[in-house]
C-alpha positions in Angstrom: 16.6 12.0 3.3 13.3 14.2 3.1 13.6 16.9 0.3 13.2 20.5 2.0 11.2 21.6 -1.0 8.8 18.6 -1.1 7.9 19.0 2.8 7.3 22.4 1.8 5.1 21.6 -0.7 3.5 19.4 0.9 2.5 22.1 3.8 1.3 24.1 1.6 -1.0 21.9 -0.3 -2.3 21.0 3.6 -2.8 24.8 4.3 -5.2 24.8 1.2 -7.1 21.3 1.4 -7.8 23.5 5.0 -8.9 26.2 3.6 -11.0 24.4 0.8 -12.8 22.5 3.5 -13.7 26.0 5.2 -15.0 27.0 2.0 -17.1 23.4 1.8 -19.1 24.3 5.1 -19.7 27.5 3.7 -20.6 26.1 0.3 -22.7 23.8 1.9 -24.2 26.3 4.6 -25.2 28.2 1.0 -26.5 25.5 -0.6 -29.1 24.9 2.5 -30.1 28.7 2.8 -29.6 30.1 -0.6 -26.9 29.5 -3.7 -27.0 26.0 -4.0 -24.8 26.0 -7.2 -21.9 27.6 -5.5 -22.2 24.8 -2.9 -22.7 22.0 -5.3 -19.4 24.0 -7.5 -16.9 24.1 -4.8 -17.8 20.4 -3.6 -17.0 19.0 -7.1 -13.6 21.2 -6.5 -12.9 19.8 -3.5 -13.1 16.0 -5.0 -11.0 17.2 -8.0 -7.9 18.6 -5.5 -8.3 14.9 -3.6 -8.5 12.8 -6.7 -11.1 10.5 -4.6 -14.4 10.2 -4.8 -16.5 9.5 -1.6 -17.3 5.8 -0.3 -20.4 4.2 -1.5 -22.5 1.4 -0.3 -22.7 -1.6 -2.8 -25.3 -4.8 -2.6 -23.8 -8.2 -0.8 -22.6 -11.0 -2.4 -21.0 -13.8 -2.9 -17.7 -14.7 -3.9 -15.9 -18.1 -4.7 -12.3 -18.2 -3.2 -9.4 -20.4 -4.7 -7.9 -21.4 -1.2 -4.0 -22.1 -2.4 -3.6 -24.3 0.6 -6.1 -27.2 0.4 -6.7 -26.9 -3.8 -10.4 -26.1 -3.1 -12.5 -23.6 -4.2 -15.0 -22.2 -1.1 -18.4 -20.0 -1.5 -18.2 -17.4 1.1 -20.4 -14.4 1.5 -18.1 -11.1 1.3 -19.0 -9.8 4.5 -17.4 -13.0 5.7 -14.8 -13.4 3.6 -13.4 -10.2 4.6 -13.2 -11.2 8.1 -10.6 -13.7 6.9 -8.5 -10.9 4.6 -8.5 -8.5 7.3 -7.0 -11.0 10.0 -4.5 -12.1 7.1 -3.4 -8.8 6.1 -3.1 -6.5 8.9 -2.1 -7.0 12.9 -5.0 -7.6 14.6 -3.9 -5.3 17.4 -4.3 -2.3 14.9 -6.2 0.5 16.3 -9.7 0.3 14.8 -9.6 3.3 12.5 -6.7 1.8 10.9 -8.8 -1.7 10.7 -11.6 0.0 9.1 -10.0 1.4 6.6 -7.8 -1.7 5.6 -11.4 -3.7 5.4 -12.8 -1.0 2.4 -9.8 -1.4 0.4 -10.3 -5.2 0.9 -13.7 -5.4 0.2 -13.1 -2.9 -2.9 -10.2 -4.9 -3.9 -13.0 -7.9 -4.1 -15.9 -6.2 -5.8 -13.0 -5.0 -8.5 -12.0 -8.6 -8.9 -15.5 -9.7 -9.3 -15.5 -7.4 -12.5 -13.1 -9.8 -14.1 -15.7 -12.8 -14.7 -14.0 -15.3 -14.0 -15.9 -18.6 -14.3 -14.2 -20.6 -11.5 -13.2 -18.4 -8.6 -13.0 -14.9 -8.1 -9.9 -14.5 -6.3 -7.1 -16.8 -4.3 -5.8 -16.4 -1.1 -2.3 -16.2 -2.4 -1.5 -12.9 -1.7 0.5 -12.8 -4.7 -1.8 -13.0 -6.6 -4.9 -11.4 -5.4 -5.4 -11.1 -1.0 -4.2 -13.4 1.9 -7.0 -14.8 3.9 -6.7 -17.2 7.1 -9.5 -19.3 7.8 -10.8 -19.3 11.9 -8.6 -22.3 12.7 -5.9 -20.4 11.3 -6.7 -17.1 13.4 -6.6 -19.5 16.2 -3.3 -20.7 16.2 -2.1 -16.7 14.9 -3.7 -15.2 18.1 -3.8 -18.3 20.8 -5.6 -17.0 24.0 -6.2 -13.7 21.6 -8.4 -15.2 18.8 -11.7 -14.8 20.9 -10.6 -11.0 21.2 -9.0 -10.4 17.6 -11.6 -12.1 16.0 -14.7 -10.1 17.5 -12.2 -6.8 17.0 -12.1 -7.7 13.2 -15.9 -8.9 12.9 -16.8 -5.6 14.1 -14.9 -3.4 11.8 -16.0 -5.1 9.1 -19.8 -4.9 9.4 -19.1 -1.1 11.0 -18.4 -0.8 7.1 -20.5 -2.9 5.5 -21.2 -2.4 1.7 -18.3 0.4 1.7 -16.3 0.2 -1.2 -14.1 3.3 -2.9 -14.7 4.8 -6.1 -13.3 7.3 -8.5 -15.3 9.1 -11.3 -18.2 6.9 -10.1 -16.0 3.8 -10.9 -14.2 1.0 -8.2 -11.1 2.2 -7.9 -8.3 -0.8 -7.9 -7.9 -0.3 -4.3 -3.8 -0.9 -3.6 -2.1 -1.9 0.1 1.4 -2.7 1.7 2.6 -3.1 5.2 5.4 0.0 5.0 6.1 2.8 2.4 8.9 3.6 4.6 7.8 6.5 6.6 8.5 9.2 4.0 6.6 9.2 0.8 4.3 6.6 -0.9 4.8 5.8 -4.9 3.0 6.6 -7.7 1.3 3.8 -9.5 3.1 4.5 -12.8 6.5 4.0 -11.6 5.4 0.4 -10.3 3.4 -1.0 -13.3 3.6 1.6 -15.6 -0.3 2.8 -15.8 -1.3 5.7 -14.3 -3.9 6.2 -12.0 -5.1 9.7 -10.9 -5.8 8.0 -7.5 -3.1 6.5 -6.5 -0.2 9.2 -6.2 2.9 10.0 -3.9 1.5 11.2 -0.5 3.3 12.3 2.3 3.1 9.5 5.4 4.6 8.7 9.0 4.9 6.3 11.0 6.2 5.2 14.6 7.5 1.5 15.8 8.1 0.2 12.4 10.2 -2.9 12.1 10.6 -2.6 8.6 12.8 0.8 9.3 16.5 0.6 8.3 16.4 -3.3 7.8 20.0 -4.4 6.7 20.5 -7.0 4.2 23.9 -8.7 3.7 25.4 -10.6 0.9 28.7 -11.8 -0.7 29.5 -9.8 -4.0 29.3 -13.4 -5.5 25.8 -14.4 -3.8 24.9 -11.3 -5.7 26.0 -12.0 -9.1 24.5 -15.4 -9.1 20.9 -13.9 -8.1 21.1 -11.8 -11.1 23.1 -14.2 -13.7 26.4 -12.4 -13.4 29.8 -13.6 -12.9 30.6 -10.0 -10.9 34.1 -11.1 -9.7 35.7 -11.8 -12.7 35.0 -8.4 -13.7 38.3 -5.9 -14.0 36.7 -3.1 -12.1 36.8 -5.9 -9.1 40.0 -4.4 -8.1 39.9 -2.0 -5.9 36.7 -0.5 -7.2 34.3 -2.4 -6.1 31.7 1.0 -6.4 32.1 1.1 -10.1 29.8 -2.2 -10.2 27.3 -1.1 -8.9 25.6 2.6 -9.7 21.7 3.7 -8.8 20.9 5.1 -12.1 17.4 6.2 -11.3 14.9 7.3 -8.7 11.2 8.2 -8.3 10.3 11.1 -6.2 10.1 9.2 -3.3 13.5 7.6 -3.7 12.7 3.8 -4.2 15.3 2.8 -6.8 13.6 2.4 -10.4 16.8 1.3 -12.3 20.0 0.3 -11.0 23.3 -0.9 -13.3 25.1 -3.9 -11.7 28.2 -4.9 -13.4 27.1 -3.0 -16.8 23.8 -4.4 -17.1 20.6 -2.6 -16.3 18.1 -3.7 -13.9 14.6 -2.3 -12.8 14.3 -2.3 -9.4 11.8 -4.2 -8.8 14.0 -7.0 -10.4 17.0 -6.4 -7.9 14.1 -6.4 -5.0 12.7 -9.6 -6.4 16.1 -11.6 -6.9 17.9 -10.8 -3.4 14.3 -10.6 -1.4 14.3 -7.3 -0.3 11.7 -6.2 1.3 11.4 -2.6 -1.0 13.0 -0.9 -3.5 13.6 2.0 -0.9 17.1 0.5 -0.5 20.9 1.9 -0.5 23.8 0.0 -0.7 28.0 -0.3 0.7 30.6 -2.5 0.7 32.1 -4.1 3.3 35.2 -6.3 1.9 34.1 -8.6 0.1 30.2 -7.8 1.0 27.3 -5.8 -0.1 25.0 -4.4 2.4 22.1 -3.7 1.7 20.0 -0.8 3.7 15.9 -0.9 3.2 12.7 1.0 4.1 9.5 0.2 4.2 8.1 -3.6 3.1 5.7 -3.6 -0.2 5.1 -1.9 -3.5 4.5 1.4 -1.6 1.7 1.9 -3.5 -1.4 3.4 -2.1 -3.0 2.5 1.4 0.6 2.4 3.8 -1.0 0.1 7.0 1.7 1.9 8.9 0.9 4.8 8.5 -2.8 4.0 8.7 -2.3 3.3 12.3 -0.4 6.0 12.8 -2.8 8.3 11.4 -5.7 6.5 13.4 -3.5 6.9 17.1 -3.4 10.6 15.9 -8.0 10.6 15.9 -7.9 10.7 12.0 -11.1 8.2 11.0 -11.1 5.9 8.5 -12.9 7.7 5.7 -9.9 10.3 6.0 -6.8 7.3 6.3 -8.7 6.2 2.8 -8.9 10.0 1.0 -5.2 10.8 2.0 -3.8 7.9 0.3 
């Protein structure tokens, strides 16, 4: 449920990004006809309150991509490989705002990886390791009579951003994605990998026609102990009390479970995502007999860019520039 005090917060801190963008076309109408200092002053205000620097153009490339599938390394310029990313990690029939901004945070999600120096490949297209990308025969049997369509759609938001990466104190920023946060709140870095990151906090989002809203989840109480080593129905608190085994110890602001006990023994929950597949740690649980159901929200980390809510935001006329700044 939506905390009363955070939605009020969070209206407030709207009211005064408005105001401090009034004061930016003021600042900047000064800085073109007389105090130039105040204009350049509140602007670096401005930044500070977002946490975000502006988008920046960078040179083109090359990268060399690990493709998981065949075992083979390909050369690709970026422009082109993101065509391939974009297809792979968000629904083509995205509004176009919502497509531009996912193709930024891939493209800065490559130039960051390029950083790394590593002598073989850059990245792979295992998306669990670095991006998913789908090669054109690939987007062909995706989109059938479509691909001619999508793929043009996809070209074309792509080199509408060409060169645009995302930066923070003048550095590339390690751009972060998922398909849902949920339709609430997304999640601080910190309470997903444990480093902070001034850019990537909890931000209000919504979303409409989400199918990863209020997916259920059932297993036996035994299916569960075996995915996390645990012999739960020999336990003495079986009887009768099933509750007693299980207990959500703690949550981050936005709710997603961050520790949960299960028969006595701590887990993090990321680990009790990971061993029964759910598709977030935005999840609640009850019993049912002999069953554990399991209620989530939202698919992904949560962290940062929600595509969700990016195409929300884009059906509402937000661009992508402003999709990238709010999260």
């Amino acid at each position: 449920m939506v905390k009363p005090k955070r939605i009020k917060k969070i209206k407030h801190q709207r009211k005064w990004q408005k105001r401090w963008y009034i004061f930016l076309i003021i600042a900047v109408f000064l800085g073109q006809f007389g105090n130039g200092e105040l204009a350049k002053q509140i602007t670096k205000m401005e930044r500070e309150i977002n946490h975000l620097s502006t988008v920046q153009e960078t040179s083109s490339e090359w990268v060399n991509i690990y493709n998981h599938k065949t075992g083979q390394i390909m050369t690709l310029p970026i422009e082109d490989y993101l065509i391939g990313v974009v297809a792979a990690e968000m629904p083509a029939s995205f509004a176009l705002e919502a497509l531009k901004a996912q193709a930024v945070a891939a493209r800065t999600f490559t130039y960051k990886r390029l950083q790394r120096g590593n002598s073989q490949y850059h990245l792979s297209t295992d998306a669990s390791i670095d991006q998913a990308w789908i090669s054109e025969d690939e987007q062909r049997q995706r989109w059938g009579e479509r691909y001619a369509e999508y793929h043009q759609k996809i070209a074309q938001v792509v080199t509408a951003t060409a060169g645009e990466v995302v930066t923070y104190a003048g550095e590339i920023i390690e751009p972060l994605y998922h398909a849902s946060c949920g339709g609430q709140y997304t999640e601080n870095a910190e309470n997903v990998w444990g480093g902070v990151r001034p850019y990537l906090v909890s931000v209000a989002c919504h979303h409409n026609d989400d199918p990863n809203i209020a997916v259920k989840t059932v297993f036996s109480l035994s299916e569960v102990g075996q995915r996390l080593g645990l012999e739960l129905e020999t336990l003495p608190a079986l009887a009768g009390q099933k509750g007693s085994l299980f207990k959500i110890s703690t949550s981050s602001e936005s709710n997603r479970v961050l520790e949960m006990i299960v028969g006595g023994k701590h887990f993090a929950g990321s680990q009790i995502r990971s061993a029964l597949g759910l598709k977030s740690t935005l999840f609640s649980y009850q019993f049912d007999d002999d069953e554990v159901i399991f209620t989530t929200n939202g698919y992904g980390h949560g962290v940062g860019l929600c595509q969700y809510g990016a195409e929300s935001y884009a059906h509402e006329g937000y661009d992508y520039r402003w999709i990238l700044q709010h999260y």
